[in-house]
N, C-alpha and C positions, 0 to 999 in steps of 0.2 A: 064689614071687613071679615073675611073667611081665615085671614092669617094676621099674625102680627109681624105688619112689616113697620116698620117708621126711618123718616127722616126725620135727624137733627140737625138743625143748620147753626152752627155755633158750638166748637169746642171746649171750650173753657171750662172752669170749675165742675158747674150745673148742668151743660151739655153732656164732658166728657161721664160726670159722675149715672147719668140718666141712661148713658150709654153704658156701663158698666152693668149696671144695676139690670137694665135690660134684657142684655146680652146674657145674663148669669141663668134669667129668666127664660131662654129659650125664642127670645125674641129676634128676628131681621132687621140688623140696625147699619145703616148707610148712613153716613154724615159727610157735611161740608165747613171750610170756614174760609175766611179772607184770607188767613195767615195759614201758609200753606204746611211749615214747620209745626204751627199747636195741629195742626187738621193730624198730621204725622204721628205727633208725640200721643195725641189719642187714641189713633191704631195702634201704634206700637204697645200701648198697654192695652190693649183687646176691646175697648168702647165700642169698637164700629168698624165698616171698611169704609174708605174714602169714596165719594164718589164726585164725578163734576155739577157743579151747582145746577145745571138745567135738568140733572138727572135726581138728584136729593129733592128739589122744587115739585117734580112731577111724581112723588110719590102719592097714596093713599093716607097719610098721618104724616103730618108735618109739626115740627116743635120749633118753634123758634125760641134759642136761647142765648143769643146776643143782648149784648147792654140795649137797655129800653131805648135810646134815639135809634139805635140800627135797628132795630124789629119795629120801629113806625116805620123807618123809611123804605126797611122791606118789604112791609103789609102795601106802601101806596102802590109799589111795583109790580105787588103777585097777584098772578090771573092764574088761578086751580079748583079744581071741582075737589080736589083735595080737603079733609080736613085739617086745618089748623087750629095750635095751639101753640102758649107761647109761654113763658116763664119769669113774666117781666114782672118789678118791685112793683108797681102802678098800674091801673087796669083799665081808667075812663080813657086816657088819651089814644092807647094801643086800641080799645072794643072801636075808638071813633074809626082809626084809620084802618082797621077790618070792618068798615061797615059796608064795604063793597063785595066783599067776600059770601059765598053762597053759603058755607058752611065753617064757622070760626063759634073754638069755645075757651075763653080766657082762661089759663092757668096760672097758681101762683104759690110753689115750693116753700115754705114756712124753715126754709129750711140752708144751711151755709156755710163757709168759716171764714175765719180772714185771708185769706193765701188765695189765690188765682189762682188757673189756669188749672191743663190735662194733668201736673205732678198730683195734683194737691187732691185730684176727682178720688171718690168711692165710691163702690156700688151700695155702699149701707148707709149714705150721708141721709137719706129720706125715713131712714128706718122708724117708725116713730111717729113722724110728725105731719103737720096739718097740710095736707095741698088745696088751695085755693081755689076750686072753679068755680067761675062765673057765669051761668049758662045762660043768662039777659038775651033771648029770644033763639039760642038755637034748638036743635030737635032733641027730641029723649035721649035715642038713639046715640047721638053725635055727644052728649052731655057722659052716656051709660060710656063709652069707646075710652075721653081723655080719663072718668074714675077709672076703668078697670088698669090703664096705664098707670096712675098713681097707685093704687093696689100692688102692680105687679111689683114695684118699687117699693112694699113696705109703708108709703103714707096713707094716710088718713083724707080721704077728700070730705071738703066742708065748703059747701053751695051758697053763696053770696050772691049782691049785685056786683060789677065793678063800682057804683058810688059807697056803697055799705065797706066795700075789700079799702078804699083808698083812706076813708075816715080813720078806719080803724087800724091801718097801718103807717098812719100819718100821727097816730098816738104810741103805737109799741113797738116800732120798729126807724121810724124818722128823726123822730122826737127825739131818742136816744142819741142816735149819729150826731144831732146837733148840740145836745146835752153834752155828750164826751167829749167835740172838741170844746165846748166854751169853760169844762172844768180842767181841761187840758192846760188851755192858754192862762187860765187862773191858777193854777200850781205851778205854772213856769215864772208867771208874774212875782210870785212868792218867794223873798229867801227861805231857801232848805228843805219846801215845802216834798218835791219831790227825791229829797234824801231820805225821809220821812212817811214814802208812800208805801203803804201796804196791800193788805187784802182787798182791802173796803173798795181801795182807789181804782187801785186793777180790773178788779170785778164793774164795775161804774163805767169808765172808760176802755174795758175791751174792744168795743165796735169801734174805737180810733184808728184801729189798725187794717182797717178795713180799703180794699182798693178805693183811693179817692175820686177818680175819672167815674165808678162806677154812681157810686154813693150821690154826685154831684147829679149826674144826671137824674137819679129816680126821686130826686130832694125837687129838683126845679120840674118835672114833670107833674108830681103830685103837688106843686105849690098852693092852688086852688084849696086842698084840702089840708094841708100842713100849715098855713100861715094863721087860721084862728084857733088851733093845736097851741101853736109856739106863744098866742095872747092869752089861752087859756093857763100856759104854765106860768108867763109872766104875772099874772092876776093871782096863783098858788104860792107862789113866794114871796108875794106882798101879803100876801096875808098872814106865814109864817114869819117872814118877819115883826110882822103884829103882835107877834107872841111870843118874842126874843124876852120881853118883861113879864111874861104871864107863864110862869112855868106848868102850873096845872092843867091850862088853856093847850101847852106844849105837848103834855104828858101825852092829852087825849086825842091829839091830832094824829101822833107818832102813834100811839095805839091802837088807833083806825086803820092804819096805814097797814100794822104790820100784822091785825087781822088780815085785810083782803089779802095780803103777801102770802100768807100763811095757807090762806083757801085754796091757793092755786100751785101749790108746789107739795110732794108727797110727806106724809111723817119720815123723818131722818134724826137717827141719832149721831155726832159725830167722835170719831173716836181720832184723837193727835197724836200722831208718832215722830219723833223728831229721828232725824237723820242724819249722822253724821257725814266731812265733807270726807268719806272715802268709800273706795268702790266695794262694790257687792250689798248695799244700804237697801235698791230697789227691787234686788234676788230676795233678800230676806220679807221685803212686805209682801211681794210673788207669792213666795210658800206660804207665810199666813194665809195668803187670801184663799190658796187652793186647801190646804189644809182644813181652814174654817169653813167653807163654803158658806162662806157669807153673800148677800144681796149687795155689793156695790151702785148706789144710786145717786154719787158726785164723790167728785175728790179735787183737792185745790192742793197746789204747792206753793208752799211761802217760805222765800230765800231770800238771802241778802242779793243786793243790786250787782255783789260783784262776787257773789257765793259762796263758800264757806260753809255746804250745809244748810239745812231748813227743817220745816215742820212741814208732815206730811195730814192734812185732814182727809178721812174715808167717811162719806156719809154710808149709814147701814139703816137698814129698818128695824124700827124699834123691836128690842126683844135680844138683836144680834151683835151689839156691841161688847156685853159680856166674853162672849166664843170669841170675837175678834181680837178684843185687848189679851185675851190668855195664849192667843195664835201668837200673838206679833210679842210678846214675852219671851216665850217661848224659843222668840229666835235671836231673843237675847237683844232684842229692840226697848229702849225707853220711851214710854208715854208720854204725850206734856201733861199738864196739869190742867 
């Protein structure tokens, strides 16, 4: 390819966001979708221009970014010398049904939030994070084309099979989905239990909130690989329950755990600002932050259910919480403890 042109067929979140992202980049970006208003709503925020499906089909780079059963059922239909790729949760079933395709290199964005569609797209949602390719027999070439597309984007591309991509996302990314609802439906069972939910719970069952239509399908596509996942977690909690009487036994299980936790997420100090419930609260932690020029690298808000104020956590990098709690003083903000 002497230009970067692509088609996107699928506007939604990941679509319209790729298109954003793209387009910031200097990129020719033409997209399609079934629903003629998202196709709209993602021009109208600058993603892409519209084009008619036989004309997005025949381009040079194709991204398919529809829910995984629509990008199988697209792949059995498309005839292109075209390269594609695609951005589906799942990678064996999608590589099966581009196994007719001359030139196909699976992709798979690490990357998301809860909210659908073109409102919710960024061009900086990839900023960061892992993309998927699977190059399981296509050319250098065609492999070199979808990395520099994820580059262009800010991600990170990391070379798997589709069977190695669907194992491992059937443990850190499925498993959860199914986790959340089943503590879900367990805190509803519970008197008070969800009067009572905080951090911990919220943080745990976030991906609840996740589009279900979407979620269902990449759960039953990758079942193959998610269903001895879900007897491996059942076999984990039998064994922790083992240890409901053996407290020492418990100590070290949890301390294992929150090693490897620990290995995979940055040093952070956190520093708590409580908030009261009136306006100008989120102006004031603003000018600390610019004031201090601190490294923000997470921050959680925990509030009542029906608000009243809350506690604001800034994680910082160690060294910088000092400078931040005398910023956020300063503006006449109290600390928790």
């Amino acid at each position: 390819m002497t230009t970067h042109q692509i088609s996107i067929i699928g506007t939604g979140l990941i679509g319209s966001s790729i298109g954003l992202g793209l387009t910031a980049a200097g990129w020719d970006v033409v997209g399609w979708d079934v629903d003629p208003d998202r196709l709209h709503a993602a021009a109208d925020r600058g993603a892409l221009r519209p084009a008619a499906r036989s004309k997005a089909l025949a381009g040079p780079l194709i991204v398919l970014a529809a829910p995984v059963s629509a990008i199988i059922d697209m792949l059995a239909e498309l005839r292109t010398d075209g390269l594609v790729t695609d951005v589906a949760g799942v990678k064996q079933s999608v590589a099966n049904a581009a196994a007719h395709l001359p030139r196909f290199v699976g992709g798979h964005p690490m990357a998301g939030r809860e909210s659908s569609g073109p409102d919710g797209a960024s061009g900086a949602l990839f900023t960061g994070a892992a993309w998927v390719v699977t190059p399981d027999g296509a050319s250098s070439e065609d492999v070199a084309t979808v990395d520099s597309m994820a580059r262009a984007l800010g991600a990170r591309p990391v070379h798997m099979s589709a069977a190695e991509h669907d194992t491992a996302v059937a443990a850190i990314s499925h498993l959860p989905q199914l986790l959340a609802a089943a503590l879900i439906e367990i805190a509803v069972d519970t008197p008070a239990a969800l009067d009572l939910a905080a951090g911990s719970f919220r943080d745990l069952t976030r991906v609840a909130q996740s589009e279900a239509s979407g979620v269902a399908q990449v759960v039953h596509a990758n079942a193959g690989a998610l269903r001895p996942i879900v007897e491996q977690l059942r076999g984990r909690l039998g064994s922790l329950a083992g240890l409901l009487d053996d407290s020492p036994g418990m100590q070290s299980a949890l301390e294992n755990a929150g090693l490897v936790r620990r290995s995979i997420a940055p040093p952070v100090v956190a520093v708590a600002v409580v908030l009261a419930d009136q306006p100008g609260e989120l102006a004031k932690v603003g000018r600390a932050l610019g004031s201090s020029a601190v490294d923000i690298r997470d921050l959680q808000l925990r509030h009542g259910r029906h608000g009243g104020g809350g506690v604001l956590t800034l994680s910082v990098r160690p060294g910088e919480a000092d400078v931040l709690s005398s910023a956020l003083r300063a503006e006449g903000l109290q600390l928790a403890d």
